[in-house]
Structures are given as structure tokens and as C-alpha cells.
C-alpha positions in Angstrom: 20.6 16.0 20.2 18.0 18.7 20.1 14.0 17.8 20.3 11.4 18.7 17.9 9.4 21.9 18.6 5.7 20.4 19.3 4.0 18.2 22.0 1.1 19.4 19.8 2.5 18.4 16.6 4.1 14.6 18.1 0.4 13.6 18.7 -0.5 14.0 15.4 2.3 12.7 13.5 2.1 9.8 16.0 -1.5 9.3 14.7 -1.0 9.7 11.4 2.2 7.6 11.7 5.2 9.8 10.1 8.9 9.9 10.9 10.7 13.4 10.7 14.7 13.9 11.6 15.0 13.4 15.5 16.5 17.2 15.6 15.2 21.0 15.6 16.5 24.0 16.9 14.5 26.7 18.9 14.3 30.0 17.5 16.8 32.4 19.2 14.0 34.4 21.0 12.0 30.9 22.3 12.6 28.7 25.3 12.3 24.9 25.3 9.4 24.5 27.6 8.9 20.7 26.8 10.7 18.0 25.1 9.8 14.4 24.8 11.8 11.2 23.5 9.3 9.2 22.2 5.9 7.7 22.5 3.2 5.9 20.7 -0.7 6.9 19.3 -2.9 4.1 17.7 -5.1 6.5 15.4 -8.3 5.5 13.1 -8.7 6.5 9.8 -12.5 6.7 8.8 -13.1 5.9 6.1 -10.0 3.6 5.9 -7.1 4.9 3.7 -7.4 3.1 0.2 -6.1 3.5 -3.6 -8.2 6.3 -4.1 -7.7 9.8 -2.8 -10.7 10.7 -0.6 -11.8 12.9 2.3 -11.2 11.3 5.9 -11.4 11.3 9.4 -8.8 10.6 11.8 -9.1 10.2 15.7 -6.6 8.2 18.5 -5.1 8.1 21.9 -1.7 7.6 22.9 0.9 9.1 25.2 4.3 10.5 24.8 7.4 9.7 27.0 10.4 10.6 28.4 9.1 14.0 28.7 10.8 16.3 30.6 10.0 20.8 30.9 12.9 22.7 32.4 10.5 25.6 33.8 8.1 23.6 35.3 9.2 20.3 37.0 5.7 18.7 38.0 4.9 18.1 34.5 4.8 14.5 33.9 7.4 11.9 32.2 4.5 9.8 30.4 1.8 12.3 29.3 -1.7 10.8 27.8 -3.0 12.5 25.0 -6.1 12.5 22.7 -5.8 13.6 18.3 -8.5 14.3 16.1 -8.5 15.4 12.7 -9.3 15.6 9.2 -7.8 15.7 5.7 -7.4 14.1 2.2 -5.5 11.1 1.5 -4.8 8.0 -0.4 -2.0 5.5 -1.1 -1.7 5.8 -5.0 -1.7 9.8 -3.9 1.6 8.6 -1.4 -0.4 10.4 1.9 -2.1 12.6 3.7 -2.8 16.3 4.3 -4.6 17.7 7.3 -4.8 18.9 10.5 -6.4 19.1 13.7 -5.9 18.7 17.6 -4.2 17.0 20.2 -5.5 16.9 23.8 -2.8 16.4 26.1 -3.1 15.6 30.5 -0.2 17.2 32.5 -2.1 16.1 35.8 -3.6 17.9 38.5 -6.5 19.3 36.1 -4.1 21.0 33.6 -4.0 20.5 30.2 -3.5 21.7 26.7 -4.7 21.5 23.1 -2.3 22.2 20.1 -3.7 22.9 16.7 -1.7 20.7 14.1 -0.8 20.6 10.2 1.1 17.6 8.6 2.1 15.8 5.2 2.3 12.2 6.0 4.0 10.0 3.4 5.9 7.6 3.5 9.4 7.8 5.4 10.0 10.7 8.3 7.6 13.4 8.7 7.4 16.8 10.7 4.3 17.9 12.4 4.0 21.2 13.0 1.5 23.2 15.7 0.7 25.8 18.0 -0.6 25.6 21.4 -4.0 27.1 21.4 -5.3 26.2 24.7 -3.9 25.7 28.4 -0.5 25.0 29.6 2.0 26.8 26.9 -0.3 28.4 25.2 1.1 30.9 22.4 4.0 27.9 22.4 5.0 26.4 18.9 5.8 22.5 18.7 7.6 20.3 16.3 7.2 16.8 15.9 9.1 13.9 14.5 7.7 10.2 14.1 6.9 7.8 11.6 4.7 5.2 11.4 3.5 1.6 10.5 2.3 2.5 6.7 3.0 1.2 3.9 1.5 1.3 0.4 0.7 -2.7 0.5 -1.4 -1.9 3.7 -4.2 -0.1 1.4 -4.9 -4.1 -0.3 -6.9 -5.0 2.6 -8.0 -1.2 3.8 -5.8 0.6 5.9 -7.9 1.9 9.2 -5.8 1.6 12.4 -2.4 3.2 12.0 0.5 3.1 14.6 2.6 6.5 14.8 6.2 5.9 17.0 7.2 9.1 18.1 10.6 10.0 18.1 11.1 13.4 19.4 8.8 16.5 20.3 10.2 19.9 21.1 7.6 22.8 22.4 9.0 26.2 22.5 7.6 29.4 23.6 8.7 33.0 25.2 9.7 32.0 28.8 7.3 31.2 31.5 7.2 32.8 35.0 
């Protein structure tokens, strides 16, 4: 089973809480540089989601694990990561659109930022990103998750969201 394309792009769906098939290929010309099998990011909507479509704020910390980069072994199994964003969403409106960044820790001082867009509706969900910063930069990511939403979760005011990642898959021209 191949691994979504993004660390980049797992943090963010994990935060806003999507799921997305747990499979995607790399493009012919790209090398898997990182794959993960799961992790979690408990993320904040501000204001909380609600009926009504509005503009919002979204920031959490998480981590993703079972990670694992074939061209550079010290890169950690569990890595710690950090998402902020911002987009337009409501539960009559079934979601969210936006983007943003996800801060990631590989150790050691390194670390990397991927640039993110997503729909997040209900059911699976893709995030998709590039790595603009650090470690991989230039790399493209793809992540699947889902998360704890659901449409009777706007009653009360839906602010802290769960996101279960399932797979990330980061790709990029081979590194020396």
C-alpha cells in the first residue's frame, strides 16, 4: 500500500480532521523521501465552526507516526508538528476551504514548513502541499485523514477538532 504524497499536507488535514483513500502514487520523475502511517493533531477553529458560513482561523499541534525516509535514516519515527491556517467554513455549507502551514521537528535543529490547501467535508479528504522551507524543500506531499466532525457537532459550537491521520507520502527529485 502506497502513502500519501505530503507530511505537509497530513498536518493539515489532521487539523482540520478529513479522511482521504490511504493510497497515492509518486510521479514517475519523484522519489518517496517520507511516508508516515498515521498520527493525530488536535486543531482550534476560531471562531468555532457553526450553521453559518463564516471566515475562520485554525491553529493545532500534533505529531505523525510511523514515519519512516528511505534517503535519510536519522529522521524520526514520531515527528511533532505545528498547523496554522485560515479559510471559510460552515456545517450547513458541508466544510471548509483553506490553507496554510505545517511546522514539522526532524530533531537535531532541522525542520520544515509545508504550504497546504484542503476541502474538508465530511468523509475522507486529501491535503495537498508543497515544502517551502527546510528539509525537502521543493518536495510535494499528500495527505489522507479524517476527522471527528460531524454536522450535529455545530449545535453546541464546534471549536476543537481531532484529525486521525492515515497516511502521508512526501515526494521530491532525489536527495544527495
Amino acid at each position: 500500500m502506497s502513502f500519501s504524497r505530503s507530511i505537509a499536507v497530513a498536518a493539515a488535514l489532521v487539523l482540520a480532521g478529513v479522511t482521504v483513500p490511504a493510497h497515492a502514487a509518486a510521479e514517475p520523475d519523484q522519489a518517496v523521501i517520507l511516508s508516515c502511517t498515521g498520527g493525530l493533531i488536535t486543531g482550534q477553529f476560531d471562531p468555532a465552526l457553526s450553521f453559518s458560513p463564516q471566515d475562520l482561523r485554525i491553529t493545532g499541534q500534533g505529531q505523525l507516526t510511523g514515519c519512516v525516509s528511505p534517503v535519510d535514516p536519522t529522521v524520526p519515527a514520531t515527528i511533532p508538528l505545528t498547523l496554522t491556517g485560515s479559510g471559510r467554513g460552515g456545517c450547513l455549507s458541508g466544510g471548509y476551504n483553506g490553507g496554510g502551514t505545517i511546522e514539522f521537528t526532524l530533531g537535531a535543529g532541522r525542520g520544515s514548513t509545508l504550504r497546504w490547501t484542503a476541502s474538508i467535508n465530511l468523509g475522507p479528504h486529501t491535503y495537498n502541499g508543497v515544502v517551502t522551507r527546510g528539509w525537502g524543500q521543493g518536495s510535494q506531499g499528500v495527505i489522507h485523514a479524517h476527522s471527528d466532525f460531524s454536522v450535529s457537532s455545530c449545535v453546541t459550537g464546534y471549536s476543537t477538532s481531532k484529525v486521525f491521520v492515515d497516511s502521508v507520502l512526501v515526494t521530491g527529485a532525489p536527495m544527495t
